[in-house]
C-alpha angles and dihedrals in degrees: 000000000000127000085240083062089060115100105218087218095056076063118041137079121261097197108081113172106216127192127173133250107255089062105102125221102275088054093045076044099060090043097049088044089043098056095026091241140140106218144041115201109227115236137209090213129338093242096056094025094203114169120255099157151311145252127211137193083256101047083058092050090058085047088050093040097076091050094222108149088199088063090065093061091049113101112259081235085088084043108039124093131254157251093012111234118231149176136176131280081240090058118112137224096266081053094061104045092053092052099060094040086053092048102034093235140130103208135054130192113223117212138185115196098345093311132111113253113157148334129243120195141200079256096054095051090046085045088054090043094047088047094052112068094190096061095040091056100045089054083051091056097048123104089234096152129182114252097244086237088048108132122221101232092063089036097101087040084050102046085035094061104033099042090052110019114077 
């Protein structure tokens, strides 16, 4: 078993919680604290759910950071990322990995056909690895070492990238 054998969407969510643009942080808060998530997707309207952007429990720290009440009446449209990162429903595992080292993030949004359809993290792609002996013992028996100025901060994003991304 490969990562490129790995479907994305045997591994993604399906359900994506959505909200528009035009909802303001303490709306996209009580969603995220509602459904224990991390993320809203950005739409541009409930009815087509195209992705626009997403917010993410980080993106909400920097907003409460500054402590300006006014900020939490603002629309998450002025908050959210951009641009949204996406693959296929056909994309596999590897795809997906690469992606997110490439792009230093830890979500990506699955279509099909232009429509949400799911939502695959940085936690379900360490589930799948955990979950797959092979391709956790091949990465053990790699000669990925640590650059010796290496920083800590960047060490997971670094083992991430060079034990799975080829």
């Amino acid at each position: 078993m490969s990562l490129e054998s790995i479907a994305i969407s045997d591994l993604m969510s399906r359900n994506v919680l959505v909200a528009e643009q035009d909802l303001n942080i303490y709306g996209i808060c009580r969603i995220l604290s509602n459904n224990n998530i991390g993320c809203v997707v950005v739409v541009d309207d409930l009815e087509t759910r195209k992705p626009v952007g997403i917010i993410t429990e980080s993106d909400i720290i920097k907003v409460m950071g500054k402590l300006d009440q006014h900020q939490l009446q603002v629309p998450i449209k002025n908050f959210m990322s951009t641009p949204v990162f996406t693959l296929s429903s056909k994309a596999s595992t590897a795809d997906a990995m690469k992606l997110m080292c490439d792009k230093k993030i830890r979500r990506v949004v699955i279509l099909e056909n232009d429509n949400l359809v799911g939502i695959v993290t940085d936690k379900d792609l360490l589930r799948c690895l955990m979950q797959n002996r092979d391709i956790m013992s091949s990465i053990a028996s790699s000669d990925s070492s640590l650059p010796p100025k290496q920083s800590n901060d960047d060490f997971s994003h670094f083992w991430f990238c060079n034990s799975f991304i080829h």
